[in-house]
C-alpha positions as CSV (number, residue, x, y, z in Angstrom):
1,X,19.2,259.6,4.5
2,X,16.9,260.9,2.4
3,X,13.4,259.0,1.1
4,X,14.4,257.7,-2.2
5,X,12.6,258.2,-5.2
6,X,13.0,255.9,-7.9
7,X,14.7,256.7,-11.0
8,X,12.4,255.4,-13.2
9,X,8.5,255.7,-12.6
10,X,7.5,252.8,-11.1
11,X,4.7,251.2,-13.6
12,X,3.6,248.2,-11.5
13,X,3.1,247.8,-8.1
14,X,6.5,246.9,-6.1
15,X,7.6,246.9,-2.7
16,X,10.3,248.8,-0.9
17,X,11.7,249.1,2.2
18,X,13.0,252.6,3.5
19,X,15.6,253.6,6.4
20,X,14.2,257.2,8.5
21,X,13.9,260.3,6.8
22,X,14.1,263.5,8.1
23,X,11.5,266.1,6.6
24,X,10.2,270.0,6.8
25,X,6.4,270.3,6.9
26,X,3.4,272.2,7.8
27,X,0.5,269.8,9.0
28,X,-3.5,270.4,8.9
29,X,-4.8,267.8,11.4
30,X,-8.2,266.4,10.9
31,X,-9.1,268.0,7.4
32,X,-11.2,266.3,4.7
33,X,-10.5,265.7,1.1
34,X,-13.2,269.3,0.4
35,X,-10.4,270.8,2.3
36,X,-7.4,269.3,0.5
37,X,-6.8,271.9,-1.8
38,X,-6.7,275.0,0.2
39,X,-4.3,273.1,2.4
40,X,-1.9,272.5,0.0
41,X,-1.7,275.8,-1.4
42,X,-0.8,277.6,2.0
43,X,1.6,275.3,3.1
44,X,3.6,275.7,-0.5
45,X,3.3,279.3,0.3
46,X,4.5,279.4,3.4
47,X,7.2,276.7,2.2
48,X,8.8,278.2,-0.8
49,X,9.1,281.5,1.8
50,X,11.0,279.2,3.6
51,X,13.3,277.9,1.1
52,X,13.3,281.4,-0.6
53,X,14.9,282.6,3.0
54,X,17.1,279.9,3.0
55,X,15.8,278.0,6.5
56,X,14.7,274.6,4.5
57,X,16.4,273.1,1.9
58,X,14.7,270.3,0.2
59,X,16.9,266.6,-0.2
60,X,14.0,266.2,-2.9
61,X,10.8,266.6,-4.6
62,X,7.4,268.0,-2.4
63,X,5.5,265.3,-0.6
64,X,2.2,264.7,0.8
65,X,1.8,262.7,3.8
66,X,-1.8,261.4,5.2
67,X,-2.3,259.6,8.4
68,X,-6.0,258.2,8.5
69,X,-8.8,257.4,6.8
70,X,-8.6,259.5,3.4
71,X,-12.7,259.2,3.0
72,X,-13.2,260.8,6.3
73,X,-10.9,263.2,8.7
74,X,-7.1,262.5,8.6
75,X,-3.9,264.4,8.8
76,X,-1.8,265.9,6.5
77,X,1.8,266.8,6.3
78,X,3.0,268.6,3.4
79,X,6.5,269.4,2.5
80,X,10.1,268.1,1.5
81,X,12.4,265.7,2.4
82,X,15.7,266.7,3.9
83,X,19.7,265.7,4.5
84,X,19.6,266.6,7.6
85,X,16.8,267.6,10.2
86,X,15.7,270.6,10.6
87,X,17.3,271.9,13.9
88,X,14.0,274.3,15.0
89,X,10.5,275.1,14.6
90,X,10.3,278.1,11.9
91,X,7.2,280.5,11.3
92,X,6.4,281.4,7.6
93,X,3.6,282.9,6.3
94,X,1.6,282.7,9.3
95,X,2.4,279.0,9.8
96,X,4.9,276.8,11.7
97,X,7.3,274.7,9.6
98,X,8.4,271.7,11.6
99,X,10.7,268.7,11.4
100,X,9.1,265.6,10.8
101,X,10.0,262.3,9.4
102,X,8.9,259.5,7.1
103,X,9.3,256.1,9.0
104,X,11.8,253.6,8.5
105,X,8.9,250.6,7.2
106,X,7.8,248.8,4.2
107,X,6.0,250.2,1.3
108,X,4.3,249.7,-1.6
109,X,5.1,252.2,-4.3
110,X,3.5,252.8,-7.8
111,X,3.7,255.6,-10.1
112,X,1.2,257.7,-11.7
113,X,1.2,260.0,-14.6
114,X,-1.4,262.4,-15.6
115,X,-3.5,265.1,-13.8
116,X,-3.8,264.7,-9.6
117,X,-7.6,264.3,-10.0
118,X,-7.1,261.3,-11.8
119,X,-5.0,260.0,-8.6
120,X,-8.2,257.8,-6.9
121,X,-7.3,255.5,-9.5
122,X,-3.8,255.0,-9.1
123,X,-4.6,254.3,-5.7
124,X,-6.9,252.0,-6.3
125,X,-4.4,250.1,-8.2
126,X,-2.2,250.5,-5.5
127,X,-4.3,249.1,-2.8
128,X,-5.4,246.5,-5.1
129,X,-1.8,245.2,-5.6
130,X,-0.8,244.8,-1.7
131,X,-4.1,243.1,-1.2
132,X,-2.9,240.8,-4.3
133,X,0.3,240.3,-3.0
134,X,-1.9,239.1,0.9
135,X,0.0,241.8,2.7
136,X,-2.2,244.6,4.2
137,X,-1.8,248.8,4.7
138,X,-1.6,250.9,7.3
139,X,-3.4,254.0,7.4
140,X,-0.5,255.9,6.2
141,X,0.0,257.2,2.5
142,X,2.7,259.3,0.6
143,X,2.8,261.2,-2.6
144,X,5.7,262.5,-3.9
145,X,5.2,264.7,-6.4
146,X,7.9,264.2,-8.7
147,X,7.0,266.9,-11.5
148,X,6.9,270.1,-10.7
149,X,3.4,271.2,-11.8
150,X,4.3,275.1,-12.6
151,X,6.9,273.4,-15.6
152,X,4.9,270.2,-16.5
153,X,1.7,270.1,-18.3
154,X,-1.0,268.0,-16.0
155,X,-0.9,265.0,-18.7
156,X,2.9,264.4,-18.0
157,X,3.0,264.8,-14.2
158,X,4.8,261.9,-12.4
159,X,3.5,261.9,-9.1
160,X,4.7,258.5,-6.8
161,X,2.6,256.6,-4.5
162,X,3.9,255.0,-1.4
163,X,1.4,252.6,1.1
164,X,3.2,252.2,4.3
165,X,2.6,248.1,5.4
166,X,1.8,246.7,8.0
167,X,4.6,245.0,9.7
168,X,4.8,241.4,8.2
């Protein structure tokens, strides 16, 4: 199973539960948000190699994944959800492409349009409607970036938002 998207941008905090996911990524442990940037831009590099050679095949849109605390060092995974797992570690452009997976959990999802550096406040919203709701996060965060941002202008970009939650 892939992670599902919804269909329509989520407007107001909701919550979601999700089977396993298998994914593709390249991860950057212990970077900082100064470094979030450069990250990003290799592992799409070495990514789209990838899917240009036909080794990956995305299930759906790029995604971010961050393990930690986002105002200090954390983790990142960047890459694409799959059908299927990817059967073997692959090397592109200098960097290992490995399976990986999104949890099966709970989530709380919101949507955001507009620019990414206008995300801090989506996620504020975010993290202010799980506290509203008395559940808490985890220290693990999605963004799926819904719009590709080589064919949409920054003030239409659809970018979702998923807080994993802890266990109830």
């Amino acid at each position: 199973m892939t992670f599902p998207i919804p269909a329509e941008m989520p407007t107001e905090v909701s919550f979601v539960e999700t089977a396993e996911s298998p994914t593709a990524v390249i991860r950057f442990d212990g970077i900082t948000m100064a470094e979030l940037m450069d990250c990003y831009d290799a592992a799409f590099g070495a990514l789209h190699a990838a899917i240009g050679a036909g080794a990956v095949t995305p299930a759906g849109p790029a995604l971010g994944l961050y393990h930690g605390e986002p105002h200090g060092r954390f983790d990142l995974e960047v890459g694409y959800p799959l059908a299927v797992p990817l059967a073997e570690e692959l090397t592109f452009g200098g960097f290992p492409v490995r399976g990986g997976r999104i949890p099966a959990a709970s989530w709380a999802v919101l949507g955001h349009l507009g620019p990414y550096d206008a995300l801090p406040a989506s996620w504020d919203r975010l993290n202010a409607g799980i506290a509203a709701s008395g559940r808490t996060g985890s220290p693990s965060w999605i963004e799926v970036y819904v719009s590709d941002p080589m064919r949409t202008p920054a003030q239409e970009l659809r970018t979702d938002l998923f807080a994993q939650l802890d266990p109830a």
